[in-house]
Biopython code that builds the backbone (N, CA, C, O; Angstrom):
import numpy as np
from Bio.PDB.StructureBuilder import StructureBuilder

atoms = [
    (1, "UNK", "N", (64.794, 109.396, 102.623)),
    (1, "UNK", "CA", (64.473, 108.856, 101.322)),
    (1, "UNK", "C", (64.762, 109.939, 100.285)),
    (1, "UNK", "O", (64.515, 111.135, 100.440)),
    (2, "UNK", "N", (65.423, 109.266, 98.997)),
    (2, "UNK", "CA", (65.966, 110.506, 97.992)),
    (2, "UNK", "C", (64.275, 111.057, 97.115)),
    (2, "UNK", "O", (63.098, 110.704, 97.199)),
    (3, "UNK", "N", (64.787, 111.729, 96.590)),
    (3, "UNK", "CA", (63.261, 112.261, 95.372)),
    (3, "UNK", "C", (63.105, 110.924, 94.839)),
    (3, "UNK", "O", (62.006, 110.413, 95.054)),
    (4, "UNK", "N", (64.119, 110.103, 94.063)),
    (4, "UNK", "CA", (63.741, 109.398, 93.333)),
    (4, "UNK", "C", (63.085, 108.514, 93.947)),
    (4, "UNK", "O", (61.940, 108.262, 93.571)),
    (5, "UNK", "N", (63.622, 107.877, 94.967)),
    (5, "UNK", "CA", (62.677, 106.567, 95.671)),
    (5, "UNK", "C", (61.559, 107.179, 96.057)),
    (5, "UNK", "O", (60.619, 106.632, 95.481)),
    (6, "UNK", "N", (61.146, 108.155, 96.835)),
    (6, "UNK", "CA", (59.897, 108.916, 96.336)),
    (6, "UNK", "C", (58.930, 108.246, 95.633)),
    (6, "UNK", "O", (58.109, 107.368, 95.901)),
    (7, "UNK", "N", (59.337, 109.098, 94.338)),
    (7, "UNK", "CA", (58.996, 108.933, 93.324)),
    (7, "UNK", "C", (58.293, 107.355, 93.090)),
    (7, "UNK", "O", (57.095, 107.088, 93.186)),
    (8, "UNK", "N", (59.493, 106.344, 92.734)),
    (8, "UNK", "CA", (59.069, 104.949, 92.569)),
    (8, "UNK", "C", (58.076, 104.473, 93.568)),
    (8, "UNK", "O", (57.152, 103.721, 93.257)),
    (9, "UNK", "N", (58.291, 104.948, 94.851)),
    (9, "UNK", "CA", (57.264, 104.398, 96.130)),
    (9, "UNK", "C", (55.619, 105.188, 96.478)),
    (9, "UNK", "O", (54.680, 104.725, 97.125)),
    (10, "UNK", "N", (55.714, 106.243, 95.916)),
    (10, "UNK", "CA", (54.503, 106.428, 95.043)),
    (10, "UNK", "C", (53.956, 106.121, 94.174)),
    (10, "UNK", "O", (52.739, 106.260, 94.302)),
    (11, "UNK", "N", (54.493, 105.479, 92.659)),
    (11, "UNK", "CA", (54.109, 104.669, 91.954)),
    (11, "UNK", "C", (53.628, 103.504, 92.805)),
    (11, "UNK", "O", (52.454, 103.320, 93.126)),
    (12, "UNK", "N", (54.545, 102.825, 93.096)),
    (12, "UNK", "CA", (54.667, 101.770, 93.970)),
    (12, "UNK", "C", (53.297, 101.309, 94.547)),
    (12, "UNK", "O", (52.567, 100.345, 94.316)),
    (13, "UNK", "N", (53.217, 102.639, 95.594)),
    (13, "UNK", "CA", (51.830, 102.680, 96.443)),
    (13, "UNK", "C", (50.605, 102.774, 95.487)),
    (13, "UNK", "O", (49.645, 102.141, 95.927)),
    (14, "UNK", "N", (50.393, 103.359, 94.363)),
    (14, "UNK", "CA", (49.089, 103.736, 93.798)),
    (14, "UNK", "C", (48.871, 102.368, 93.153)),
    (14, "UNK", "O", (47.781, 101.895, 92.832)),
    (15, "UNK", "N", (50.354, 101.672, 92.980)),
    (15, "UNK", "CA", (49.653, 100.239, 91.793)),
    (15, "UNK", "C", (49.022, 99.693, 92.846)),
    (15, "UNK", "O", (47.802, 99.646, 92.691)),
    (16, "UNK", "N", (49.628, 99.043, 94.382)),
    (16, "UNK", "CA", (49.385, 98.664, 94.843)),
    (16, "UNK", "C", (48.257, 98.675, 95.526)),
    (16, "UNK", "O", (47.930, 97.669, 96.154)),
    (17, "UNK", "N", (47.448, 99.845, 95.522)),
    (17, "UNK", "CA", (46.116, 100.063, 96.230)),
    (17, "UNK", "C", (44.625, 99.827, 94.993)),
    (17, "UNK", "O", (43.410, 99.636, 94.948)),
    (18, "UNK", "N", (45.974, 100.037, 94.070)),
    (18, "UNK", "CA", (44.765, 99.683, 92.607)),
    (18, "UNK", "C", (44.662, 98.507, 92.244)),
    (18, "UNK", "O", (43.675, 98.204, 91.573)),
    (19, "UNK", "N", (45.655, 97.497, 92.583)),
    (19, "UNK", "CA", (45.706, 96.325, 92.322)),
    (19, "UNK", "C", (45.448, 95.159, 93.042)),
    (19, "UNK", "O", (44.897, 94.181, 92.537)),
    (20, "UNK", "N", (45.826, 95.222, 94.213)),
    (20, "UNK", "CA", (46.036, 94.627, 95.312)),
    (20, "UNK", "C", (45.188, 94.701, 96.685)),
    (20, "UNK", "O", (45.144, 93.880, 97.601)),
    (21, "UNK", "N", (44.682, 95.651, 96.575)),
    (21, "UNK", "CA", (44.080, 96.822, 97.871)),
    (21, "UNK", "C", (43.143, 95.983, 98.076)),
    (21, "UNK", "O", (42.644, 95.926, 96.953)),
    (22, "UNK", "N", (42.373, 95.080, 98.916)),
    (22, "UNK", "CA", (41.037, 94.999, 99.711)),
    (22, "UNK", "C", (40.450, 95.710, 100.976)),
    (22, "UNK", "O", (41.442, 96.286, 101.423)),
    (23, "UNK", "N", (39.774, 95.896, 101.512)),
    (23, "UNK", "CA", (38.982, 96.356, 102.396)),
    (23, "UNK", "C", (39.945, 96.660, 103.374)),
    (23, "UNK", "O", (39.993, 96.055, 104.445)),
    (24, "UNK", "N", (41.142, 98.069, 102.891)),
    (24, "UNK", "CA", (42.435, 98.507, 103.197)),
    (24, "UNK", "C", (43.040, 97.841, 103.780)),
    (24, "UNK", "O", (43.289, 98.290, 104.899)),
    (25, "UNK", "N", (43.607, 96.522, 103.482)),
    (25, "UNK", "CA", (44.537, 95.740, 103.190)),
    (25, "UNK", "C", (44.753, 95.434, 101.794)),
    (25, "UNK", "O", (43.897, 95.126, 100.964)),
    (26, "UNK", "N", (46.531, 95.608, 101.568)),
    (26, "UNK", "CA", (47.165, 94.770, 100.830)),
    (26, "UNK", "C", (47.170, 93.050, 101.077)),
    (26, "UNK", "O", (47.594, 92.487, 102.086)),
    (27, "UNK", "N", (46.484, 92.287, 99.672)),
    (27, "UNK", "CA", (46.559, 91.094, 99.753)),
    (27, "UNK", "C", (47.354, 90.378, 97.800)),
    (27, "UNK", "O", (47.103, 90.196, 96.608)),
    (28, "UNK", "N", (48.178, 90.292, 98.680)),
    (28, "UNK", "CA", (49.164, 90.138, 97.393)),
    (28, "UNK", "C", (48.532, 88.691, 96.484)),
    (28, "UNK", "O", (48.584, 88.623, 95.256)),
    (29, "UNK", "N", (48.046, 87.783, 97.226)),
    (29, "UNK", "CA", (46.716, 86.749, 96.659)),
    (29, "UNK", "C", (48.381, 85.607, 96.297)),
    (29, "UNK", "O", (47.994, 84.798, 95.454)),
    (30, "UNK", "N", (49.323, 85.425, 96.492)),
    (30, "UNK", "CA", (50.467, 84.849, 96.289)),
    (30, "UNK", "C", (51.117, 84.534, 94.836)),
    (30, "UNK", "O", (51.579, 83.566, 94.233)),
    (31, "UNK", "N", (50.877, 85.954, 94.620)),
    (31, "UNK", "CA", (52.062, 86.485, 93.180)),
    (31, "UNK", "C", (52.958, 86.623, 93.772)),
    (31, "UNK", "O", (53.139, 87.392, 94.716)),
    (32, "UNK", "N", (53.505, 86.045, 93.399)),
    (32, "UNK", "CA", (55.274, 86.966, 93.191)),
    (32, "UNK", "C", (55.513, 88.585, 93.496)),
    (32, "UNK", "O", (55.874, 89.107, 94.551)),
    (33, "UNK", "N", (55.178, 89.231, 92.167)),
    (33, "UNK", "CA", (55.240, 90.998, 92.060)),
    (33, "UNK", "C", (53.951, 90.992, 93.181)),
    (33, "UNK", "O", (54.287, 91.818, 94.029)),
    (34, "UNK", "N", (53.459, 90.782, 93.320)),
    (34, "UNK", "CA", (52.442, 90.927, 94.686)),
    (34, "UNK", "C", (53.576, 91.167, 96.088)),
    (34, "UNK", "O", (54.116, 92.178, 96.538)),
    (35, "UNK", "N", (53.602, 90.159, 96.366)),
    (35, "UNK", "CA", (54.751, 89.439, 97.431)),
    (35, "UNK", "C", (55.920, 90.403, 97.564)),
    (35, "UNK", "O", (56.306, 90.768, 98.675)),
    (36, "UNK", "N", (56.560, 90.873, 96.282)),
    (36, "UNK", "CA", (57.914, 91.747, 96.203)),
    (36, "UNK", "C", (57.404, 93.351, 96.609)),
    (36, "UNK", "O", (58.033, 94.144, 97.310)),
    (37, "UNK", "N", (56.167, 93.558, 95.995)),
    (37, "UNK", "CA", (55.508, 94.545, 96.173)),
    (37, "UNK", "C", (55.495, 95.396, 97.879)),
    (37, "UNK", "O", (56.031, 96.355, 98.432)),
    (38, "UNK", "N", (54.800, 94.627, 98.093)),
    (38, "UNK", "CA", (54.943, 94.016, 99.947)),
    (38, "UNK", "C", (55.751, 94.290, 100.669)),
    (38, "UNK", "O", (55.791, 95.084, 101.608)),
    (39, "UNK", "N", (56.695, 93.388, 100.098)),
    (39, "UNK", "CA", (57.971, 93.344, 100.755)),
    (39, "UNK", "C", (58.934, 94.566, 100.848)),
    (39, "UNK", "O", (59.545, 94.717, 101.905)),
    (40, "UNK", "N", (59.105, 95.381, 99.907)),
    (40, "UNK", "CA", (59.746, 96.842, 99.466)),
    (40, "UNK", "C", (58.479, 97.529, 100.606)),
    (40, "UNK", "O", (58.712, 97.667, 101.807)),
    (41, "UNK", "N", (57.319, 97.856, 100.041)),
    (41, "UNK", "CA", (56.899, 98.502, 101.234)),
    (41, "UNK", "C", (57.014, 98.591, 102.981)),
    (41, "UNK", "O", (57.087, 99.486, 103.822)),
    (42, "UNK", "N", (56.981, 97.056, 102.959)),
    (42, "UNK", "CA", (57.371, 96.923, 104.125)),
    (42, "UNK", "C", (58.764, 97.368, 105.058)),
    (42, "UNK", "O", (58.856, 97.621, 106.260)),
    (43, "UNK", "N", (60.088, 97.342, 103.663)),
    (43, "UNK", "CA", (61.385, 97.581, 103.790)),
    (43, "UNK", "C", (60.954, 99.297, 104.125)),
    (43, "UNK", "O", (61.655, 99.812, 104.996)),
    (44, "UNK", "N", (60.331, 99.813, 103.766)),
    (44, "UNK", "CA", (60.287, 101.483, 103.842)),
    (44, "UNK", "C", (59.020, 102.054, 104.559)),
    (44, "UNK", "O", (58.397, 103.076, 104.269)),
    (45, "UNK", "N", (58.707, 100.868, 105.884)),
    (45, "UNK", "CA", (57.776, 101.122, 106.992)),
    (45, "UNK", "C", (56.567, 101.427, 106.395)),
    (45, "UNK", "O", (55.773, 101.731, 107.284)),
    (46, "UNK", "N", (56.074, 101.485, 105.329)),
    (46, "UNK", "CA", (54.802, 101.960, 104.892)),
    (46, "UNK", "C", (53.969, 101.136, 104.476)),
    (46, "UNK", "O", (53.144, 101.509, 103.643)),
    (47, "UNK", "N", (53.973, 99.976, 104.888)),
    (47, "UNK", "CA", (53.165, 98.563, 105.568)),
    (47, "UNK", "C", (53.629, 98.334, 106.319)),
    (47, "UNK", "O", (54.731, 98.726, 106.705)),
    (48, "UNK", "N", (52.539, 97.231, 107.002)),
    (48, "UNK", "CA", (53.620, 96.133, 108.447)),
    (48, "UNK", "C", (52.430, 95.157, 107.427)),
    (48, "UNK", "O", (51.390, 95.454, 106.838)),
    (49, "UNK", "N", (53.173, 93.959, 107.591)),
    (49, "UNK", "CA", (53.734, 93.021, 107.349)),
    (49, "UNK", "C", (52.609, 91.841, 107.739)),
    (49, "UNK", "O", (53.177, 91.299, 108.687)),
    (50, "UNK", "N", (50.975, 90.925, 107.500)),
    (50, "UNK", "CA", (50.315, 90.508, 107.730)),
    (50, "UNK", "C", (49.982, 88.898, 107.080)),
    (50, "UNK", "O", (51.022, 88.766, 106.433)),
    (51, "UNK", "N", (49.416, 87.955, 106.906)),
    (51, "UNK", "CA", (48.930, 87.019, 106.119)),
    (51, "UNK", "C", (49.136, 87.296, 105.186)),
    (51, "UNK", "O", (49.247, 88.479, 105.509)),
    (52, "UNK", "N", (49.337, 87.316, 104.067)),
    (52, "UNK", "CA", (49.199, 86.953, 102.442)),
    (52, "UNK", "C", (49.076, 88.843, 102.185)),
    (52, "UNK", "O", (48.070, 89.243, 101.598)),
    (53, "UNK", "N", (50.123, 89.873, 102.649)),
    (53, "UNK", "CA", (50.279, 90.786, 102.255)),
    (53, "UNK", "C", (50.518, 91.943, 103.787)),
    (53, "UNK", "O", (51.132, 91.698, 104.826)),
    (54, "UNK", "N", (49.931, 92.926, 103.470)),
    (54, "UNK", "CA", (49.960, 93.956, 104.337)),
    (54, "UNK", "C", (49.404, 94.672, 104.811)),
    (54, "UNK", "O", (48.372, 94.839, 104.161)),
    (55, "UNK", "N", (49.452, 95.534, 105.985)),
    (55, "UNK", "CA", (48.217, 96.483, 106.218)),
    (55, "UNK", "C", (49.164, 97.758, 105.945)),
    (55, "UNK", "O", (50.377, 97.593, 106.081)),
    (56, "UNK", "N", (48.591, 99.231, 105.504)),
    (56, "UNK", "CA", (48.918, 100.583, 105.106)),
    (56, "UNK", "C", (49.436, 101.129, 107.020)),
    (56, "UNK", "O", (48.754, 101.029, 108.040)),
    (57, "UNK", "N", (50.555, 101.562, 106.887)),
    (57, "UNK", "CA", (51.224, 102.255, 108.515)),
    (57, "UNK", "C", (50.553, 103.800, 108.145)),
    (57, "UNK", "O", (49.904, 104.036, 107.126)),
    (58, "UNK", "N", (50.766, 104.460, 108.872)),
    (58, "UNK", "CA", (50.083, 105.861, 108.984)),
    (58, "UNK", "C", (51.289, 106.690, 107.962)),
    (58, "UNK", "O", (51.046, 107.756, 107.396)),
    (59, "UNK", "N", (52.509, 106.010, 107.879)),
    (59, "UNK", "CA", (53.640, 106.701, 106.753)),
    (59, "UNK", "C", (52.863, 106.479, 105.196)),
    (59, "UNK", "O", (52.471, 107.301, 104.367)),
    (60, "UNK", "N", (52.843, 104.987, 105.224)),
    (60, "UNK", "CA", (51.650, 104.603, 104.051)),
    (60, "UNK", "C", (50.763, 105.462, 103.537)),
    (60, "UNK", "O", (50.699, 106.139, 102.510)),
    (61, "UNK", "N", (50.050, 105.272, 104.538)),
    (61, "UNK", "CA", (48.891, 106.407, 104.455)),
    (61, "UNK", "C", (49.058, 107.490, 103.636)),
    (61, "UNK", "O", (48.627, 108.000, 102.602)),
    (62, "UNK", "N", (50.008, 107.665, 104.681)),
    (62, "UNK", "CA", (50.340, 109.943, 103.957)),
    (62, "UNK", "C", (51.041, 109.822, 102.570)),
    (62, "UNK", "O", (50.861, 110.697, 101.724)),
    (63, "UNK", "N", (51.739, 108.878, 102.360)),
    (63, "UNK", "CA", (52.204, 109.214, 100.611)),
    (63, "UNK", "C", (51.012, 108.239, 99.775)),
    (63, "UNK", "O", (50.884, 108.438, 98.567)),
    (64, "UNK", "N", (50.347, 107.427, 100.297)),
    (64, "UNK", "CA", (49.115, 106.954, 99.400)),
    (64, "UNK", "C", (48.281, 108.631, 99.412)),
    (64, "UNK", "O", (48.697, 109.204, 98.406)),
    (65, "UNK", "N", (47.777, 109.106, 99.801)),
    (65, "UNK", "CA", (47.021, 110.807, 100.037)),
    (65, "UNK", "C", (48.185, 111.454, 99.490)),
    (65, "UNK", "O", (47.583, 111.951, 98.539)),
    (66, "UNK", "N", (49.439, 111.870, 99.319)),
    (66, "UNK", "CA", (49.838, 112.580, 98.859)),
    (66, "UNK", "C", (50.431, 112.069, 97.418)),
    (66, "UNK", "O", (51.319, 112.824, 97.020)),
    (67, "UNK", "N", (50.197, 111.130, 96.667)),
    (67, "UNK", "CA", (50.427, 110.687, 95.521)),
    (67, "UNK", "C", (49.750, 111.328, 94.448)),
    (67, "UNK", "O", (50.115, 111.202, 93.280)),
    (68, "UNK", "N", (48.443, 112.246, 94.926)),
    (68, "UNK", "CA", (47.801, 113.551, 93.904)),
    (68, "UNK", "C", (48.474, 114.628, 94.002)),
    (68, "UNK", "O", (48.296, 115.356, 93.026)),
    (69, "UNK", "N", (49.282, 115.104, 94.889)),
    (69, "UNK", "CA", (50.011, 116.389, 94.863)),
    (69, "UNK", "C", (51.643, 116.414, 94.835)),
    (69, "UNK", "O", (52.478, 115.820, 95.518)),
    (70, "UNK", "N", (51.737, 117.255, 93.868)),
    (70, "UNK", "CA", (53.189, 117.925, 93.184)),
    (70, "UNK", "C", (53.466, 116.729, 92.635)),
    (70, "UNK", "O", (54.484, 116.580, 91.959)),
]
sb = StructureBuilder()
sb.init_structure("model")
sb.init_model(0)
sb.init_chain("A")
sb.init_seg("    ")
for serial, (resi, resn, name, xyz) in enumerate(atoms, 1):
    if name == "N":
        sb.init_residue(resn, " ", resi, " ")
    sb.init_atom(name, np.array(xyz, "f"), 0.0, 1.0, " ", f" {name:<3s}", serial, name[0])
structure = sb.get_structure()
């Protein structure tokens, strides 16, 4: 993955845990940008892929925790 996608997939991850996040699941609630949200994560292993959104993979994990540093 380049810096930049990085970058966006850290954004990415923080909206998504701020927005979306239940009882650590992603539940996209069937938006659209929910759904697309998801789906990109999922494209870059850092969800798998569940009912009406996603659960966080242990890759997830580590750039959701590393989205405070550098």
């Amino acid at each position: 993955m380049t810096d930049g996608e990085r970058r966006i997939l850290r954004a990415l991850v923080g909206m998504c845990e701020q927005c979306i996040s239940h009882n650590g699941e992603l539940d996209h609630m069937a938006m659209t940008a929910g759904e697309n949200a998801v789906a990109v994560l999922t494209d870059y292993g850092l969800v798998t892929s569940i009912p009406r959104g996603g659960k966080w993979t242990e890759a997830g994990e580590a750039l959701l925790n590393s989205r405070f540093s550098n």
